[in-house]
The first five atom37 places (N, CA, C, CB, O) and aatype in JSON, in Angstrom:
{
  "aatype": [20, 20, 20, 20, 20, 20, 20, 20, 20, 20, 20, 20, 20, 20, 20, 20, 20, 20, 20, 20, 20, 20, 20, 20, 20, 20, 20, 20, 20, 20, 20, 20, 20, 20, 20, 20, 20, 20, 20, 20, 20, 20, 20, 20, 20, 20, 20, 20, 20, 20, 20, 20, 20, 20, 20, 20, 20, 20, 20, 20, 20, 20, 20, 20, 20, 20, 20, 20, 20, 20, 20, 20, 20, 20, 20, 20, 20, 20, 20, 20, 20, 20, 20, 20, 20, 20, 20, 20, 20, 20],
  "atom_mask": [
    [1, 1, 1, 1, 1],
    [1, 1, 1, 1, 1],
    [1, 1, 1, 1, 1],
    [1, 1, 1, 1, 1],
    [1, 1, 1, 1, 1],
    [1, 1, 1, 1, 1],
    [1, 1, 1, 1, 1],
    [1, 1, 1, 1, 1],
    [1, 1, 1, 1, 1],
    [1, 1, 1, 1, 1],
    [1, 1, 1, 1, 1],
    [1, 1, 1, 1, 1],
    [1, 1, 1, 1, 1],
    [1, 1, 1, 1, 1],
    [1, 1, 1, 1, 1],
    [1, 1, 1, 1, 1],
    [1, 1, 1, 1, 1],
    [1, 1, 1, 1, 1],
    [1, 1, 1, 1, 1],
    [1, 1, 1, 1, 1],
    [1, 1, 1, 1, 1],
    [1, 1, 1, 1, 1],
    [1, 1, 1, 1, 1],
    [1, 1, 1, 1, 1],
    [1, 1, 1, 1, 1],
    [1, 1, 1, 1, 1],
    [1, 1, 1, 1, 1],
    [1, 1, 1, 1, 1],
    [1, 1, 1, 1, 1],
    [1, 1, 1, 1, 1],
    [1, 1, 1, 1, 1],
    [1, 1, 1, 1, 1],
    [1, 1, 1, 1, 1],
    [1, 1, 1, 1, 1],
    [1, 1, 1, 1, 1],
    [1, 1, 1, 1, 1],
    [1, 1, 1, 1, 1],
    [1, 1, 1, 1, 1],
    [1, 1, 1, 1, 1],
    [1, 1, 1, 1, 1],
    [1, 1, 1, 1, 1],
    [1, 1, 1, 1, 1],
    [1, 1, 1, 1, 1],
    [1, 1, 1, 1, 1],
    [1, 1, 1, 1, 1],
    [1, 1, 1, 1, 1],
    [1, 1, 1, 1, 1],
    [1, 1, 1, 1, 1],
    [1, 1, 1, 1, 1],
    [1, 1, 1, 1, 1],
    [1, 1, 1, 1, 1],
    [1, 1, 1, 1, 1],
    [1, 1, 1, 1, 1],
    [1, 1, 1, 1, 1],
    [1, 1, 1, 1, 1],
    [1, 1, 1, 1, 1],
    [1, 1, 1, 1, 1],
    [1, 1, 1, 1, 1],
    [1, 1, 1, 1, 1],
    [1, 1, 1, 1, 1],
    [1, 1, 1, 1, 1],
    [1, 1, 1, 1, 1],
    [1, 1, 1, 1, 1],
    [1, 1, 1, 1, 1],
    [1, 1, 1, 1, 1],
    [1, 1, 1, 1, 1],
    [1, 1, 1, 1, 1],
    [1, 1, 1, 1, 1],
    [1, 1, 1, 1, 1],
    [1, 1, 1, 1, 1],
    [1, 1, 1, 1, 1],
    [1, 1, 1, 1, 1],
    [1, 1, 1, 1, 1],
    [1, 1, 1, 1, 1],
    [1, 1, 1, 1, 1],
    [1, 1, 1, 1, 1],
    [1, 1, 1, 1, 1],
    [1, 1, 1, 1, 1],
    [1, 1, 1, 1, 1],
    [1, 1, 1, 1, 1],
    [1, 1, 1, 1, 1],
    [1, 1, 1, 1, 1],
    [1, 1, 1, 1, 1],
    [1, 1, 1, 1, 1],
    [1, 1, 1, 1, 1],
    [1, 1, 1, 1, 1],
    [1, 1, 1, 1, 1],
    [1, 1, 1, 1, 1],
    [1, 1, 1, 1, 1],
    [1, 1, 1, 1, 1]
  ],
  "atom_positions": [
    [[128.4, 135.92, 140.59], [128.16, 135.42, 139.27], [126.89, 134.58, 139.2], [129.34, 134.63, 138.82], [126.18, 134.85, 138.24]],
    [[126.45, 133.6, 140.02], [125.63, 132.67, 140.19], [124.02, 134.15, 140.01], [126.08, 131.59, 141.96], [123.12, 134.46, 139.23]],
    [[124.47, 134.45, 140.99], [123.08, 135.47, 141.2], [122.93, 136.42, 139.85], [123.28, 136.65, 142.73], [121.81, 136.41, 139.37]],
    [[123.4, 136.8, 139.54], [123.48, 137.14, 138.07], [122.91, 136.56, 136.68], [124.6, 137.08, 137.9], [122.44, 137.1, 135.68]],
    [[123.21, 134.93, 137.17], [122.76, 134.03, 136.24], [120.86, 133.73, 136.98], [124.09, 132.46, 136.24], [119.76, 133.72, 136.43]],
    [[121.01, 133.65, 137.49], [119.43, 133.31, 138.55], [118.55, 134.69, 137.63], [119.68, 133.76, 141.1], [117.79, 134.56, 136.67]],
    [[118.93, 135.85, 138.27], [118.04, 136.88, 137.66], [118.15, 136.92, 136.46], [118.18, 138.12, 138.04], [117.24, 137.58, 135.96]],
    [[119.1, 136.37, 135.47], [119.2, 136.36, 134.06], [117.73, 135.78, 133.67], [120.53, 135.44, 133.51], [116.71, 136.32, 133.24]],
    [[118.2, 134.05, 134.12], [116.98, 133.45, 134.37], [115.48, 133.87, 134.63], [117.25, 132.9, 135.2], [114.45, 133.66, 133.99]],
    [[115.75, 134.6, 135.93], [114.05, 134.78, 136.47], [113.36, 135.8, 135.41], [113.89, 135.61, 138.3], [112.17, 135.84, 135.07]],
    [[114.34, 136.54, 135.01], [113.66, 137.73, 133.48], [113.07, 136.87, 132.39], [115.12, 138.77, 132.44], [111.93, 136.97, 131.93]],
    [[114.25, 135.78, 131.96], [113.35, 135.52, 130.86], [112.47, 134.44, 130.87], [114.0, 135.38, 129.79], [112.25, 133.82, 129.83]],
    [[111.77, 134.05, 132.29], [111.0, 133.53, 132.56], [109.92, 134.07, 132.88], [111.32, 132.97, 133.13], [108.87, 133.51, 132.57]],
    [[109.89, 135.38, 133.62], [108.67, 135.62, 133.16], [108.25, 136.56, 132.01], [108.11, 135.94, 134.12], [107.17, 137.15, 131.96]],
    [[109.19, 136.62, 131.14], [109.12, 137.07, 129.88], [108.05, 136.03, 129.07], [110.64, 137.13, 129.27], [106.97, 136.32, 128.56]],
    [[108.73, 134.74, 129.15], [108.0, 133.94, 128.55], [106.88, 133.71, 129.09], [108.54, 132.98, 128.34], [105.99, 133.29, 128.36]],
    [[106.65, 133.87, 130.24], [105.01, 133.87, 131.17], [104.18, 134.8, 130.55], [105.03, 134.42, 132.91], [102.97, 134.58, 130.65]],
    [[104.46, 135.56, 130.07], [103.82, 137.05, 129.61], [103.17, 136.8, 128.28], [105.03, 138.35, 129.42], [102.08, 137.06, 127.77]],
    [[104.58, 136.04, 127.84], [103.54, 135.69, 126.26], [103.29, 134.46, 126.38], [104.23, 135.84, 124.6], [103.36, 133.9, 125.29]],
    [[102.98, 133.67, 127.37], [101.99, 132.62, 127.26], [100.8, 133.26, 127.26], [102.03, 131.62, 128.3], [99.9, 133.26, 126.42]],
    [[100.93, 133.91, 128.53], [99.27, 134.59, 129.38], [99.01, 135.19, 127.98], [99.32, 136.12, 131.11], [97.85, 134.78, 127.98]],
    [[99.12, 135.85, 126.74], [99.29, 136.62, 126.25], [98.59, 135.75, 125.1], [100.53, 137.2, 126.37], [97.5, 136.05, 124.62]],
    [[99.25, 134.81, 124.76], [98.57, 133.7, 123.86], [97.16, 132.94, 124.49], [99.74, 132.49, 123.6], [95.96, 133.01, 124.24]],
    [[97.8, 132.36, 125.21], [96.14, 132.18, 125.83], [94.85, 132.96, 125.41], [96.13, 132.52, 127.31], [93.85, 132.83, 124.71]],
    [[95.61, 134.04, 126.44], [94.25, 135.37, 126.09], [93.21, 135.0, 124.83], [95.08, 137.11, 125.48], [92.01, 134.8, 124.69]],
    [[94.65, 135.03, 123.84], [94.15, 135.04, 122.46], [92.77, 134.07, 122.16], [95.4, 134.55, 121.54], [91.61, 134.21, 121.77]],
    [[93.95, 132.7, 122.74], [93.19, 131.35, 121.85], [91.65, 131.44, 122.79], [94.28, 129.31, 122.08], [90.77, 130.74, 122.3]],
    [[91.31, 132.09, 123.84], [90.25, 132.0, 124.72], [89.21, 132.82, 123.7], [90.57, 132.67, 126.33], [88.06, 132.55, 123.34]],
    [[89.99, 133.79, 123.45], [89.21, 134.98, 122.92], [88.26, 134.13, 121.46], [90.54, 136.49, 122.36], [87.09, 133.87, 121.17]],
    [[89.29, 134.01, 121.01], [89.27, 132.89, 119.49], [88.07, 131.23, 119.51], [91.37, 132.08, 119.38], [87.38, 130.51, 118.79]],
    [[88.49, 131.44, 120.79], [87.57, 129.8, 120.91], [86.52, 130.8, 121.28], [88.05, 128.2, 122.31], [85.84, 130.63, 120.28]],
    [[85.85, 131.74, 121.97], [84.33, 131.85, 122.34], [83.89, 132.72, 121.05], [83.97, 132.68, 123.98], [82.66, 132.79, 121.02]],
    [[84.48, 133.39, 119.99], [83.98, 133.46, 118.76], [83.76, 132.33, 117.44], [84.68, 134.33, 118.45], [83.06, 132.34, 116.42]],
    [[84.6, 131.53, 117.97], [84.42, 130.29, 117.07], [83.07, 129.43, 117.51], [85.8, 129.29, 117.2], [82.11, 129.05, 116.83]],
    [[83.35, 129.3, 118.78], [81.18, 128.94, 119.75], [80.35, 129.61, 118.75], [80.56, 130.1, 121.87], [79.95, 129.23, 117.65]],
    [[80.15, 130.9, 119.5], [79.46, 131.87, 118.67], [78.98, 131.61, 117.5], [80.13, 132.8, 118.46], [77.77, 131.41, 117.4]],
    [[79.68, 131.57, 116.54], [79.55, 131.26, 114.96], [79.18, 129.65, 114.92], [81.15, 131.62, 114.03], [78.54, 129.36, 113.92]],
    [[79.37, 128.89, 115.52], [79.15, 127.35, 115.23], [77.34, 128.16, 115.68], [80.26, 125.67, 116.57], [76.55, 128.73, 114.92]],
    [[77.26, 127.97, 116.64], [76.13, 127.89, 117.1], [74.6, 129.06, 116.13], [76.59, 128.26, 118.73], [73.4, 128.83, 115.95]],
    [[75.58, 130.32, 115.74], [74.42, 130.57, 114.45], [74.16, 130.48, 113.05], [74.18, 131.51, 114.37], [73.29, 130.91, 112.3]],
    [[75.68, 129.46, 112.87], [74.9, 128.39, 111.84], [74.18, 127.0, 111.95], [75.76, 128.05, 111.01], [73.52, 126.41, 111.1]],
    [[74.52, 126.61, 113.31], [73.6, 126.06, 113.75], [72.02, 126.42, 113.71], [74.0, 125.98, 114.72], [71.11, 125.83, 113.12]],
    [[71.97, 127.59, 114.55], [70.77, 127.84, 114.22], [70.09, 128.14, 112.63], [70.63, 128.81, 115.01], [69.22, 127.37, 112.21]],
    [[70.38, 128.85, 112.13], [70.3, 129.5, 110.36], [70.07, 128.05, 109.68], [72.12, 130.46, 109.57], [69.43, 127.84, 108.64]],
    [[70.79, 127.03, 110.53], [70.57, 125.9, 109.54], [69.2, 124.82, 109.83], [72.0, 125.02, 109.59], [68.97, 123.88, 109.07]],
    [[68.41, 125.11, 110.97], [67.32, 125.04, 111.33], [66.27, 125.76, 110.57], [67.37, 125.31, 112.43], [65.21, 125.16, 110.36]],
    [[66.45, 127.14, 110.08], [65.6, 127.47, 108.98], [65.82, 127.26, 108.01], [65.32, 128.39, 108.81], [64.85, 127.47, 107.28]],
    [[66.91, 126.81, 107.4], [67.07, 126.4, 105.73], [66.57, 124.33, 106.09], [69.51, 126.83, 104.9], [66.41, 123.58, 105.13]],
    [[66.46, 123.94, 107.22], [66.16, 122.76, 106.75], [64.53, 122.73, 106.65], [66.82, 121.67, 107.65], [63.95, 121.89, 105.96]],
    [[63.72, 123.9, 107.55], [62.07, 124.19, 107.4], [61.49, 124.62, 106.12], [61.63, 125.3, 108.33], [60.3, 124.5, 105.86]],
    [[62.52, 125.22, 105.18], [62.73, 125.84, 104.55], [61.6, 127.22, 104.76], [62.88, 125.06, 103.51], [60.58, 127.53, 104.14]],
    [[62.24, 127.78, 105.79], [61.3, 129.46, 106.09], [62.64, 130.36, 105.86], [60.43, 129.82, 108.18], [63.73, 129.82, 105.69]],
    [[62.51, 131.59, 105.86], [63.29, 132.38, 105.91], [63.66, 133.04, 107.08], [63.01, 132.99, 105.17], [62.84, 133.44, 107.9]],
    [[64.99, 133.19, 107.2], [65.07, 134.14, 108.74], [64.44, 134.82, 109.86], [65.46, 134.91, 108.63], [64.3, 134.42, 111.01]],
    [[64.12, 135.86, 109.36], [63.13, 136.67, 109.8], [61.57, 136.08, 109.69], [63.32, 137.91, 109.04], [60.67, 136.9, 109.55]],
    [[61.28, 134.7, 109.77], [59.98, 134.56, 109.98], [59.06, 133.76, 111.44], [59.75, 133.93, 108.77], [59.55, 132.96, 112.24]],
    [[58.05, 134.14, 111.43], [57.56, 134.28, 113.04], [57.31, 133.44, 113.42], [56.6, 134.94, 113.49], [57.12, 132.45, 112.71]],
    [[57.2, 133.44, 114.58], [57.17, 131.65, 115.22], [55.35, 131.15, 115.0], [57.72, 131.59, 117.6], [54.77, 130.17, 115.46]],
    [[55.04, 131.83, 114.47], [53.74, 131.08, 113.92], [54.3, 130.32, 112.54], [52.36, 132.29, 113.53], [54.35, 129.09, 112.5]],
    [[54.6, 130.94, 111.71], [55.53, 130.06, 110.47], [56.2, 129.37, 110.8], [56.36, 130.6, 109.62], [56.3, 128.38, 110.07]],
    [[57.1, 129.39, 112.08], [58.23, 128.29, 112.64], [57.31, 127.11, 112.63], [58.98, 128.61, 114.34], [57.29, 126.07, 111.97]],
    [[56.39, 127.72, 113.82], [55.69, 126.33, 114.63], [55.01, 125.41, 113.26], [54.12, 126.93, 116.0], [55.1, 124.18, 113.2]],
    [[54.31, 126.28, 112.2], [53.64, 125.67, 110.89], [54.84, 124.78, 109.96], [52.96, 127.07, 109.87], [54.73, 123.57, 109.74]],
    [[55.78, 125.46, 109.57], [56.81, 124.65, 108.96], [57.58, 123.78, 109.78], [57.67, 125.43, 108.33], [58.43, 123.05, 109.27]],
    [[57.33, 123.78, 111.16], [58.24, 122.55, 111.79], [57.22, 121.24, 111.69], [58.75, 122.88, 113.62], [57.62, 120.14, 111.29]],
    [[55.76, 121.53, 112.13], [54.72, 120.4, 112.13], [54.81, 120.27, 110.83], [53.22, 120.62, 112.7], [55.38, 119.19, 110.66]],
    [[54.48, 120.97, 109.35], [54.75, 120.06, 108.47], [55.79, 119.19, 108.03], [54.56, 120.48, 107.79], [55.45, 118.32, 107.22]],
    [[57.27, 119.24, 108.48], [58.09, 118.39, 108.48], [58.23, 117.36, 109.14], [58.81, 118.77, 108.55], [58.8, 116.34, 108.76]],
    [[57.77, 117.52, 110.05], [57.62, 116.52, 110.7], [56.54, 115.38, 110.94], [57.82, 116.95, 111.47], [56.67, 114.31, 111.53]],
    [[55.46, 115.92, 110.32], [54.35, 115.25, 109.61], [55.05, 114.23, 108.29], [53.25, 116.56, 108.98], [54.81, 113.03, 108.21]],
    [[55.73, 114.8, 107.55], [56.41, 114.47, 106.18], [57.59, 113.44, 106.27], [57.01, 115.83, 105.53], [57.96, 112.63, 105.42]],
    [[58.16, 113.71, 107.73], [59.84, 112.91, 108.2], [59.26, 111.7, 108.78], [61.04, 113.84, 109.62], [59.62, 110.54, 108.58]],
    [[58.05, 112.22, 109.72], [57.63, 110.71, 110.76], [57.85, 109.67, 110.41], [56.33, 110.36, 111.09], [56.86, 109.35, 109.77]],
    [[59.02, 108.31, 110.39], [58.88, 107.4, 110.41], [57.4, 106.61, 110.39], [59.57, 107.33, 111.15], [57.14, 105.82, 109.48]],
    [[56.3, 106.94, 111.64], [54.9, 106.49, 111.45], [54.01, 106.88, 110.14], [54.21, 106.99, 112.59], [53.05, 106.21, 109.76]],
    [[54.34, 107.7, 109.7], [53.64, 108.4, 108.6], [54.61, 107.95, 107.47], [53.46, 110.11, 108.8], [54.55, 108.88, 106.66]],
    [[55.44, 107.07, 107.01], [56.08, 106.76, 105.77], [57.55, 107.48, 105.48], [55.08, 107.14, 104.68], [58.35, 107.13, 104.61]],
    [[57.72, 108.6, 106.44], [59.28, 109.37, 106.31], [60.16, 108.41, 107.18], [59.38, 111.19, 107.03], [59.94, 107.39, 107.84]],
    [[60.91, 108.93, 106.98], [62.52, 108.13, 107.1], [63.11, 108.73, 108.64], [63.87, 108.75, 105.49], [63.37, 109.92, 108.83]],
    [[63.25, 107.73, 109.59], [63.53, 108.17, 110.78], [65.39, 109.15, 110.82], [63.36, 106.61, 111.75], [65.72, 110.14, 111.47]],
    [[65.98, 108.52, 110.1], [67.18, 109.77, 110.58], [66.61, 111.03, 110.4], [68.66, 109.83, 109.66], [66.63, 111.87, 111.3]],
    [[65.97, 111.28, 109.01], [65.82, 112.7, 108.96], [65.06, 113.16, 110.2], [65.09, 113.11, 107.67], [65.63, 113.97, 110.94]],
    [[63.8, 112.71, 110.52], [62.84, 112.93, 111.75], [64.33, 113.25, 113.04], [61.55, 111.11, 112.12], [64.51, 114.35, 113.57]],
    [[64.81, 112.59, 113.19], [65.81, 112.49, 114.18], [66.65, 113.85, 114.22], [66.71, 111.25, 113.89], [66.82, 114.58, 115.2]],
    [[67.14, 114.0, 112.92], [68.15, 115.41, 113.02], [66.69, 116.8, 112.52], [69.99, 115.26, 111.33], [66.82, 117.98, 112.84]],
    [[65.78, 116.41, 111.95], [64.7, 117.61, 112.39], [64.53, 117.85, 114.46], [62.8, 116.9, 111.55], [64.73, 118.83, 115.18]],
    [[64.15, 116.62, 114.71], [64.26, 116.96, 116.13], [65.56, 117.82, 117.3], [64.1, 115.69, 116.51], [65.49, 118.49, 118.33]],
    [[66.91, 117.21, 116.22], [68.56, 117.9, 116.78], [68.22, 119.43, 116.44], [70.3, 117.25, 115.67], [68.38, 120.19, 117.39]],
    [[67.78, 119.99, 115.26], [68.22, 121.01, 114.32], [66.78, 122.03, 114.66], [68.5, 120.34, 112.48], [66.94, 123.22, 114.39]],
    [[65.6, 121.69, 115.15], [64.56, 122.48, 115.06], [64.29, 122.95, 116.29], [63.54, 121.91, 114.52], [63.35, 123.72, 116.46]]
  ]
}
């Protein structure tokens, strides 16, 4: 009887192992698409703060980042947070 109850046991233990591993999987899967997406609106939001458009070349990057930052400089009359999160965001 005892042994009966043991393997009862050991089944639905690793039953429940199965759909842990199983959930996991998931939330792993779920967390490196959720990265993913943080990180290219992260980026996307580096061109809406230059205000360039997507697709434009790192000669326009490099031009619209120096003028913001010409414009943000604390030394030059702009306001240091913004200068600060141009430097996080660009």
């Amino acid at each position: 009887m005892q042994e009966e109850s043991e393997a009862s046991t050991t089944d639905e233990l690793k039953r429940a192992n199965a759909q842990l591993s199983g959930y996991i999987k998931g939330a792993m899967a779920l967390k490196t698409k959720l990265t993913k997406q943080v990180g290219w609106l992260e980026h996307m939001s580096a061109y809406a703060m230059l205000g360039v458009p997507k697709d434009a070349s790192n000669a326009e990057l490099k031009r619209a980042y120096r003028e913001m930052a010409i414009k943000v400089h604390p030394d030059k009359g702009g306001d240091a947070d913004q200068f600060q999160e141009l430097q996080v965001r660009a």
